[in-house]
C-alpha positions as CSV (number, residue, x, y, z in Angstrom):
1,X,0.0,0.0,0.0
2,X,1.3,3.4,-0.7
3,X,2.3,6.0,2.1
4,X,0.9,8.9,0.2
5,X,-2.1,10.3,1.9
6,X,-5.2,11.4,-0.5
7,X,-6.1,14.4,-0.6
8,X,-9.7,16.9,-1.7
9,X,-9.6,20.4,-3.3
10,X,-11.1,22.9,-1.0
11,X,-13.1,25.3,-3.3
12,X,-12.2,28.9,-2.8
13,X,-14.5,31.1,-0.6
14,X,-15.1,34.1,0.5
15,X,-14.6,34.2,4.3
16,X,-16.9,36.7,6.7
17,X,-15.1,39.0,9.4
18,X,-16.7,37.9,13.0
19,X,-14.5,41.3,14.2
20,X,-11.6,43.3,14.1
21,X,-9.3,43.9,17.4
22,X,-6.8,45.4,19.0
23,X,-5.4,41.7,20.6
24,X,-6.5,38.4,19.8
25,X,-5.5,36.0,22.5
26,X,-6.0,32.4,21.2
27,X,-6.2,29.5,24.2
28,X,-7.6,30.3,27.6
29,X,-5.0,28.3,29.9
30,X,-3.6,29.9,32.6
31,X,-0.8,31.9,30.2
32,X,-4.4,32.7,27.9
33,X,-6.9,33.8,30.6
34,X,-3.5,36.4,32.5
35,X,-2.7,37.3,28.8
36,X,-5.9,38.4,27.6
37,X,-6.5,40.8,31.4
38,X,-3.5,42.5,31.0
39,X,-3.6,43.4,27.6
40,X,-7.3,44.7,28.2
41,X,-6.2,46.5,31.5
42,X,-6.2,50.2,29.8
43,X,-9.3,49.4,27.5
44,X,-8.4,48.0,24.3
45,X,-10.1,46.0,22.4
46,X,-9.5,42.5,23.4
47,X,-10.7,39.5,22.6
48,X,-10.4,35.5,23.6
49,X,-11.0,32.6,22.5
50,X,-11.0,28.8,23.3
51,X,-12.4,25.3,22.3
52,X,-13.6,24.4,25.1
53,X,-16.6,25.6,27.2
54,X,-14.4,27.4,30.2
55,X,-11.2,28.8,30.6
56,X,-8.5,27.7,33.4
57,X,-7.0,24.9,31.0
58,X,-4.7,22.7,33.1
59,X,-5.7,24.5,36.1
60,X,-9.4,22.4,35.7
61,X,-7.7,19.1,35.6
62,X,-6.9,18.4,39.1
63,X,-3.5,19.7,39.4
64,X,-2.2,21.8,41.8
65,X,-0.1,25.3,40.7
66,X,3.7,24.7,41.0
67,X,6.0,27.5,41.1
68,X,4.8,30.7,43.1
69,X,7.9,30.0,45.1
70,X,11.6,29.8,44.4
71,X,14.1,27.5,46.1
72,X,14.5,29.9,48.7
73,X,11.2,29.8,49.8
74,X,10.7,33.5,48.3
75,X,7.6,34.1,46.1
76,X,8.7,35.1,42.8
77,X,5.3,35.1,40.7
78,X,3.4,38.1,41.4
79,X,1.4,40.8,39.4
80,X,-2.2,39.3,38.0
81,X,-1.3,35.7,38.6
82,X,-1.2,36.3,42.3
83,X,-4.6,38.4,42.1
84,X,-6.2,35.5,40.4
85,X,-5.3,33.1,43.2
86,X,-6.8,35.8,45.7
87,X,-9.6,36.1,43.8
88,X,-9.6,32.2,44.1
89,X,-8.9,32.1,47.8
90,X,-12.4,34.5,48.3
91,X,-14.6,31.5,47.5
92,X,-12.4,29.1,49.3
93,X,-11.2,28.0,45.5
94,X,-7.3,27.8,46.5
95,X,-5.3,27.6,49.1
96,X,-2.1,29.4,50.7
97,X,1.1,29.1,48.0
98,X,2.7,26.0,50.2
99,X,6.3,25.3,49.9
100,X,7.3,22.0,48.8
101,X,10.8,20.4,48.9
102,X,9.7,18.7,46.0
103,X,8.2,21.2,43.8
104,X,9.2,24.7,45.7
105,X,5.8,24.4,46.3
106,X,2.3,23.6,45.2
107,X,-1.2,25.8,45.5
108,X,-4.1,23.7,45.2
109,X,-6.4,25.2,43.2
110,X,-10.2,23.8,43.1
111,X,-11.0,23.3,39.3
112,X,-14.3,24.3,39.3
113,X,-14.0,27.4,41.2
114,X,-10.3,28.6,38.4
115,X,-13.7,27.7,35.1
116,X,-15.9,30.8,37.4
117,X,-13.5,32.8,38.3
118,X,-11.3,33.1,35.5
119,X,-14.2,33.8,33.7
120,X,-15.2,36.0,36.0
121,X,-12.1,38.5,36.0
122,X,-12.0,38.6,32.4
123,X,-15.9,39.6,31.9
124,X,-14.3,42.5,34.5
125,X,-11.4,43.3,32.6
126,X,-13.5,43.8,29.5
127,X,-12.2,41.1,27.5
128,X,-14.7,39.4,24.5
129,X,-15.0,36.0,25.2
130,X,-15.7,33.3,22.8
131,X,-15.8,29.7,24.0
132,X,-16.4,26.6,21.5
133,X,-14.3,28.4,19.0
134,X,-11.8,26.1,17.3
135,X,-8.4,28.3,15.7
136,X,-8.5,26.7,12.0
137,X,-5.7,28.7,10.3
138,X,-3.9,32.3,9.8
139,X,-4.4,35.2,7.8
140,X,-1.2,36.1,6.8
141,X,0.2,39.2,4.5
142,X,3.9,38.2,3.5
143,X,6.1,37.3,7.4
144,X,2.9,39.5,9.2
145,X,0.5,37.9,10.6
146,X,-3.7,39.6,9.8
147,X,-5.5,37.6,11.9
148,X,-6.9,34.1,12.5
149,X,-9.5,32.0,10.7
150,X,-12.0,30.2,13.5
151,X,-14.2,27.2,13.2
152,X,-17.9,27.5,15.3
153,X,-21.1,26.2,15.0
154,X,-21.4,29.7,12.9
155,X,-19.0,28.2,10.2
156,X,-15.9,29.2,9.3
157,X,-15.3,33.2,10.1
158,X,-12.2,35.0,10.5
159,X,-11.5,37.4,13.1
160,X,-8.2,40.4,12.6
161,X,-6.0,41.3,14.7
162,X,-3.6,44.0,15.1
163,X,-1.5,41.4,17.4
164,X,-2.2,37.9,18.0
165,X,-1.1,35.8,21.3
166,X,-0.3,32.2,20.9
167,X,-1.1,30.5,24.1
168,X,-2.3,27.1,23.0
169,X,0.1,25.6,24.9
170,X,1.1,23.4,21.5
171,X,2.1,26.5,19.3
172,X,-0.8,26.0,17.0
173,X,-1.0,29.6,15.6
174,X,2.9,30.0,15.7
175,X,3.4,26.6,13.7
176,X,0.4,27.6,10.8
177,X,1.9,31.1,10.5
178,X,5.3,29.2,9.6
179,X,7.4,29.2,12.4
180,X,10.1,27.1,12.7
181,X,8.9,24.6,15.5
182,X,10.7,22.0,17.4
183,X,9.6,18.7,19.1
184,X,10.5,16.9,21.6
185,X,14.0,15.4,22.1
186,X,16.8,14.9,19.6
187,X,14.9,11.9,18.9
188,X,11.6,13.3,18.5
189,X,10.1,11.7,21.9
190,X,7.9,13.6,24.3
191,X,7.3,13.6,27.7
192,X,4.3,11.6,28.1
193,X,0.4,13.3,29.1
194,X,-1.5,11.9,32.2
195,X,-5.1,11.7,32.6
196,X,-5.9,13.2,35.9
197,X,-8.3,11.0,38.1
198,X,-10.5,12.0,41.3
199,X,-11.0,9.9,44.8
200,X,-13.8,11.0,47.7
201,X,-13.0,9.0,50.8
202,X,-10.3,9.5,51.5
203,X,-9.1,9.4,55.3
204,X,-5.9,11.8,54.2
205,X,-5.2,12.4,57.7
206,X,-4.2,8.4,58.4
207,X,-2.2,8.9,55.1
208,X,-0.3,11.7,56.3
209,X,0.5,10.4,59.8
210,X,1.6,6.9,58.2
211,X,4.1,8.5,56.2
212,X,5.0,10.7,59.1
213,X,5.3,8.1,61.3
214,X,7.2,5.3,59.9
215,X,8.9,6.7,56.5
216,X,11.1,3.4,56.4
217,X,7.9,1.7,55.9
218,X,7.0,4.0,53.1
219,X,9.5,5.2,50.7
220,X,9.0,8.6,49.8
221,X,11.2,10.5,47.1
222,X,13.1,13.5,48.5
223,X,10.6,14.8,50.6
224,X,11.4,14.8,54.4
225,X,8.7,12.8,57.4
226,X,8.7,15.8,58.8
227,X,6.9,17.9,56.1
228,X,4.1,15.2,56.1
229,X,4.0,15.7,60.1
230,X,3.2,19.4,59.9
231,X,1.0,20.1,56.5
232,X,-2.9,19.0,56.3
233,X,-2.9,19.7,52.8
234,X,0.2,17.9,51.0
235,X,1.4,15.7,48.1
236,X,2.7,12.3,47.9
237,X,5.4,11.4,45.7
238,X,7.3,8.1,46.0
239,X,5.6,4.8,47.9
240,X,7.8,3.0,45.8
241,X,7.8,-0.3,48.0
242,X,4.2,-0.1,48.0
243,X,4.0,-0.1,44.4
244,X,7.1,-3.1,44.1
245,X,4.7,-5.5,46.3
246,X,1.5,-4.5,44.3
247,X,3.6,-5.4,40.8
248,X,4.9,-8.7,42.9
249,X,1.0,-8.8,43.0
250,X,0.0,-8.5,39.8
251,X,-0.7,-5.3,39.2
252,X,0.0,-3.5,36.1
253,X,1.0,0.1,37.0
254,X,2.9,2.6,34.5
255,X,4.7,4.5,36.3
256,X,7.5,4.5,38.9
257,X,6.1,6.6,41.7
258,X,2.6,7.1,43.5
259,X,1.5,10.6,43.5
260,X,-1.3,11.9,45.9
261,X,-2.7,15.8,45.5
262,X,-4.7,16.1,48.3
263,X,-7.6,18.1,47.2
264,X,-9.5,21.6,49.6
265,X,-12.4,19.8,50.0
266,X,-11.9,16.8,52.9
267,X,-11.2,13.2,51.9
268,X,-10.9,14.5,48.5
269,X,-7.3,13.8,46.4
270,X,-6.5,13.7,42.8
271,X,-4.1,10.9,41.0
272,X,-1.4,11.7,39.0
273,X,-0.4,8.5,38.2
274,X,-1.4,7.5,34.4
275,X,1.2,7.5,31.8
276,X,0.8,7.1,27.9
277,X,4.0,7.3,26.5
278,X,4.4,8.2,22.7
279,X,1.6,9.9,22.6
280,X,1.3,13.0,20.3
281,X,-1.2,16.3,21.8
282,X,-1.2,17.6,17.9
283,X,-2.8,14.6,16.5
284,X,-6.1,13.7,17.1
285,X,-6.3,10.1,16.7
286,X,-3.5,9.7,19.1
287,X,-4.8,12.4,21.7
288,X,-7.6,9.5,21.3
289,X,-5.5,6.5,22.0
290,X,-4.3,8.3,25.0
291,X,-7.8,9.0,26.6
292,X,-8.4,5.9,25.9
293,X,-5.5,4.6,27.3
294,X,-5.7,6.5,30.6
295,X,-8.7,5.4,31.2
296,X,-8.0,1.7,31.2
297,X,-4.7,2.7,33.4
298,X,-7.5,4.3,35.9
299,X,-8.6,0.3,36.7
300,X,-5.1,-1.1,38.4
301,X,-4.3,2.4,39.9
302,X,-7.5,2.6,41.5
303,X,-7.4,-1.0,42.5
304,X,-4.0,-0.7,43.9
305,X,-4.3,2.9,46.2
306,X,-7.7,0.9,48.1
307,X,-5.9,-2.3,48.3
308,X,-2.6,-1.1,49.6
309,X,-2.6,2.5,50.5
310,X,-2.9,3.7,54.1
311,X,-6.2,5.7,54.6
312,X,-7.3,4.8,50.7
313,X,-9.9,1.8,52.2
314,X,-13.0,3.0,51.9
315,X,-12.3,5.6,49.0
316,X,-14.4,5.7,45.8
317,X,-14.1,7.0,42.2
318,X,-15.9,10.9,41.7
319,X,-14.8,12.4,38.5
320,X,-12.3,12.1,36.0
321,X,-10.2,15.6,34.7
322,X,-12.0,16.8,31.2
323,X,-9.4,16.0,29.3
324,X,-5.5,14.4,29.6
325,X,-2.7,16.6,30.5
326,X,0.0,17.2,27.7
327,X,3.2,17.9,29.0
328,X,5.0,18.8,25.9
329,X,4.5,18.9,22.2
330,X,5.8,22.1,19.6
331,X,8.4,24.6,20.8
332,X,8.6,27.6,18.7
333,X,12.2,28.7,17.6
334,X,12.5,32.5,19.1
335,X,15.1,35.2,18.8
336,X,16.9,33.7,21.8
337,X,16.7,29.7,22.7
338,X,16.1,29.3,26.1
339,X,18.9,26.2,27.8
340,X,19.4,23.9,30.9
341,X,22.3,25.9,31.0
342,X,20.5,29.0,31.5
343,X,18.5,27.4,34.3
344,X,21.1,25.7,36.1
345,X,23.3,28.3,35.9
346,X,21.0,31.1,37.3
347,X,20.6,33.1,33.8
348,X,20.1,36.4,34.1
349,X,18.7,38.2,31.0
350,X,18.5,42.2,30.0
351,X,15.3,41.6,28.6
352,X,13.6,39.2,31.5
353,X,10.0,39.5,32.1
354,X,9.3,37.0,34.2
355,X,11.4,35.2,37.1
356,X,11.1,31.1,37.2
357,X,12.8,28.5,40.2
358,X,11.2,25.6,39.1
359,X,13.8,22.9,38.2
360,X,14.2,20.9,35.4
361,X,11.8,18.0,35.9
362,X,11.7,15.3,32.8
363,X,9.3,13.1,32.6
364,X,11.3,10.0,30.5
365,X,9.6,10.1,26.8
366,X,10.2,6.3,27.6
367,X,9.6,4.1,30.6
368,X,7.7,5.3,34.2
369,X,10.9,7.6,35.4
370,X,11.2,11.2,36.1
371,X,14.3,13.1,36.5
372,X,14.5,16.2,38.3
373,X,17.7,18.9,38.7
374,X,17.3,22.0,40.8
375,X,19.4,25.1,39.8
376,X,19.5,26.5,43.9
377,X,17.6,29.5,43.1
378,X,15.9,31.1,40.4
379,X,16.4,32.1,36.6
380,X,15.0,34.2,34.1
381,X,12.6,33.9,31.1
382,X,13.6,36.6,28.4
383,X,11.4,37.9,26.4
384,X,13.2,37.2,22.9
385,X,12.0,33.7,24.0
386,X,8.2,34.9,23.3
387,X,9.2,36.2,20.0
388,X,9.3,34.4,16.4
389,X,12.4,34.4,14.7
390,X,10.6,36.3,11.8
391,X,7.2,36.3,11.5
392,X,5.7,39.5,12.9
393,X,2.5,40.6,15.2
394,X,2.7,37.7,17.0
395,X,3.9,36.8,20.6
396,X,3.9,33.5,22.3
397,X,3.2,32.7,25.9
398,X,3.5,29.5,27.5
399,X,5.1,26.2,27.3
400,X,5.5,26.5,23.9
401,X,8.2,29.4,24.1
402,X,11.4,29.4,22.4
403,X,13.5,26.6,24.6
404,X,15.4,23.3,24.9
405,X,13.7,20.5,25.1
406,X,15.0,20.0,28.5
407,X,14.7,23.8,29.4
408,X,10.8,23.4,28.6
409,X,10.7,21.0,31.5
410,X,11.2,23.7,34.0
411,X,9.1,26.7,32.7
412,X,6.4,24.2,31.6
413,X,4.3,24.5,34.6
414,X,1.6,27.2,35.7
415,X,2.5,29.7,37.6
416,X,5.7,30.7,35.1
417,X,3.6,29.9,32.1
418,X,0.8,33.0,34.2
419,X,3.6,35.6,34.4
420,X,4.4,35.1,30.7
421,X,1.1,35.3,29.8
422,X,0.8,38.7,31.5
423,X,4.2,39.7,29.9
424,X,2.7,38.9,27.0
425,X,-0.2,41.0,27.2
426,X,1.4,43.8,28.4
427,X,3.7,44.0,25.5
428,X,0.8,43.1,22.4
429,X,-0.5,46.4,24.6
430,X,2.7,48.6,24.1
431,X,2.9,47.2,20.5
432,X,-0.6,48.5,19.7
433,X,-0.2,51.9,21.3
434,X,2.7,52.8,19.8
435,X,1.6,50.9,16.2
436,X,5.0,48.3,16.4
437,X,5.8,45.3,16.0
438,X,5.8,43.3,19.4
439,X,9.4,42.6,18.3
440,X,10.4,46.2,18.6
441,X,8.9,47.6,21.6
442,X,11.1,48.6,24.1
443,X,11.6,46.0,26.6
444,X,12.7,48.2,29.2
445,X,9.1,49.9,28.9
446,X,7.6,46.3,29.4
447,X,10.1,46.0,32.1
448,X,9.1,49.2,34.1
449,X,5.1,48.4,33.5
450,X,5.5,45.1,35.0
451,X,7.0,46.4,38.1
452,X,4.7,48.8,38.5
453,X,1.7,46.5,38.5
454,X,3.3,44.5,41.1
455,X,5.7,42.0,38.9
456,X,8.5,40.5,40.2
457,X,11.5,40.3,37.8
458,X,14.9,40.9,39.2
459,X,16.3,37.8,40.1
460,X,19.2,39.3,41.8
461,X,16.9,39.9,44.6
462,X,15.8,36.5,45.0
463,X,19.8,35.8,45.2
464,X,19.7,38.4,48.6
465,X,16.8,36.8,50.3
């Protein structure tokens, strides 16, 4: 049988205009949702959109928020992404930013709670809104991007933009416009999604005492008895002998380590504990095996945590996250490539807009291991990372920046990928006021405007604490 795919004509049309903006932010993930408020702060015209019917992205799958702190125990995200989690906090939707010697630390967020309110602070901040819009494809004139075309139940529309923000997560807009996109590692593997699961039942408090108790009897990866002692709201990484005599057992479990997110509400925890390795997030048939896949993974898990876990005994299955967590897919190739160098060495940058402590935390494109390095403090994002290489009008804000593969590990997670997003839509704000190019704004401006609305960026402070 051949490899060559078919192939249809598309008949030429004529496309209608939904609207004309100032900023077009396309995903509503936590970079999207802080993106889209700041670049609406001083009243442009902004508008958002997403696929799905709420915003929050990974922050609705059961995950907590990693990286408000840095390794010294400082907090280093600020600005919006820190009102968001007060705004959270008001309707008992987060909790305190806890450190963690694992993580730096972790702020559990309540999923439901991150859909409302981030919908909620954008209706305030003015932004348009439009949900169950699918990006299709880019208007482009020459290496500048127009605007986007968008698939609805209207049809297929297009909506112009003086600057568009790429916060898909997967680089979606970046890689149609023709940026140069990288993926995964030199050879091509990713680290692999997990499918978030939900247990009610849970007696957490003879969890955390077992552990605290007798940690020979439960082996626990880096993280001291003591912190389980002192901390009603925690995560578990490691069990490891649990998980040797369950395997000894029969079970079939993918992955190397248990890992336990104890959730706000009591005897609630989420599961981070499925693995589908080789599984690609821009491909739709193998998003589809890896649903799939999680979901049969859910069985043993389950079967294992009641069977063998302290305090699991009487817990029960309650929901399932909406969809599987993608760790890593496209990476855009920027004006500057972010390294593991940069992080382990502390980088400093001229143009840094947001400050990261998060270590490098790989997730093995093969096999059930994990890998993490820690850099002793904190690093820099710049903001060439968020640019293109050439193509114009268009800034991109998340996971999906201009890095490594293994620099991606570390600025992968939420609360970096928040102060990028509001970066990002600060500068698409400069670069319509002034009529530039987001690549030609002066970063010193962005700089200053940050600060002022309560940012924090120089690393060398976090070196002082």
């Amino acid at each position: 049988m051949s490899d060559r795919k078919l192939s249809v004509t598309e008949p030429a049309r004529e496309i209608p205009v939904r609207m004309e903006v100032d900023v077009l932010v396309v995903g509503g993930g936590p970079t999207g949702l802080i993106a889209a408020q700041a670049a609406a702060e001083d009243g442009l015209n902004v508008t958002l959109i997403d696929s799905r019917s709420f915003v929050g992205g990974n922050m609705t799958i059961g995950l907590p928020v990693l990286g408000f702190l840095g390794q010294k125990g400082n907090q280093i995200i600020k600005g919006i992404p820190q009102k968001f989690i007060d705004k959270l906090k008001k309707v008992d939707g987060a909790s305190e930013h806890r450190p963690c010697p694992l993580h730096m630390s972790l702020t559990l967020v309540e999923p439901e709670a991150v859909k409302n309110v981030g919908l909620e602070m954008l209706t305030e901040a003015g932004v348009n809104v439009m949900l169950y819009t699918f990006f299709a494809g880019v208007i482009m004139d020459n290496d500048t991007i127009k605007g986007v075309i968008v698939e609805s139940k209207s049809g297929r529309e297009a909506i112009l933009a003086k600057t568009v923000i790429d916060c898909t997560g997967d680089a979606d807009v970046a890689f149609r416009a023709g940026v140069e996109c990288e993926y995964g590692n030199e050879k091509g593997g990713v680290q692999p999604p997990t499918l978030m699961f939900c247990l009610g039942g849970v007696d957490t408090e003879k969890l955390r005492l077992s552990i605290a108790e007798e940690p020979r009897t439960y082996l626990t990866d880096f993280i001291p008895a003591e912190y389980f002692g002192q901390n009603n709201q925690f995560i578990v990484v490691g069990l490891r002998s649990l998980m040797e005599k369950a395997r000894e057992d029969g079970f079939n479990l993918p992955v190397e380590r248990t890992i336990i997110i104890t959730g706000l509400r009591e005897g609630e925890v989420w599961i981070n504990m499925t693995r589908v390795n080789g599984v690609n997030g821009t491909n739709p048939e193998s998003l589809t095996f890896g649903e799939t896949e999680g979901r049969k993974q859910i069985i043993d898990i389950q079967k294992y945590l009641i069977e063998y876990v302290p305090g699991f005994e009487n817990a029960y299955f309650t929901k399932m996250a909406p969809f599987i967590g993608i760790r890593e897919t496209r990476r855009i190739v920027g004006k500057y490539v972010l390294t593991a160098e940069d992080i382990l060495g502390c980088g400093r940058f001229d143009d840094a807009i947001a400050v990261a402590s998060y270590p490098l935390d790989i997730h093995h494109p093969e096999g059930g291991g994990c890998t993490l390095t820690w850099c002793g403090d904190c690093y820099d994002i710049p903001y060439r990372s968020l640019i293109p290489a050439k193509i114009e009008n268009l800034i991109v804000a998340g996971r999906c920046i201009s890095t490594t593969h293994e620099a991606m590990s570390a600025i992968r997670v939420m609360a970096p990928c928040m102060a990028m997003g509001e970066a990002a839509g600060r500068a698409a704000k400069i670069a319509v006021r002034e009529n530039i190019a987001p690549s030609k704004i002066d970063v010193q401006k962005l700089q200053a405007e940050l600060r002022e609305k309560g940012a924090y960026l120089n690393s060398l402070e976090a070196v002082n604490a």
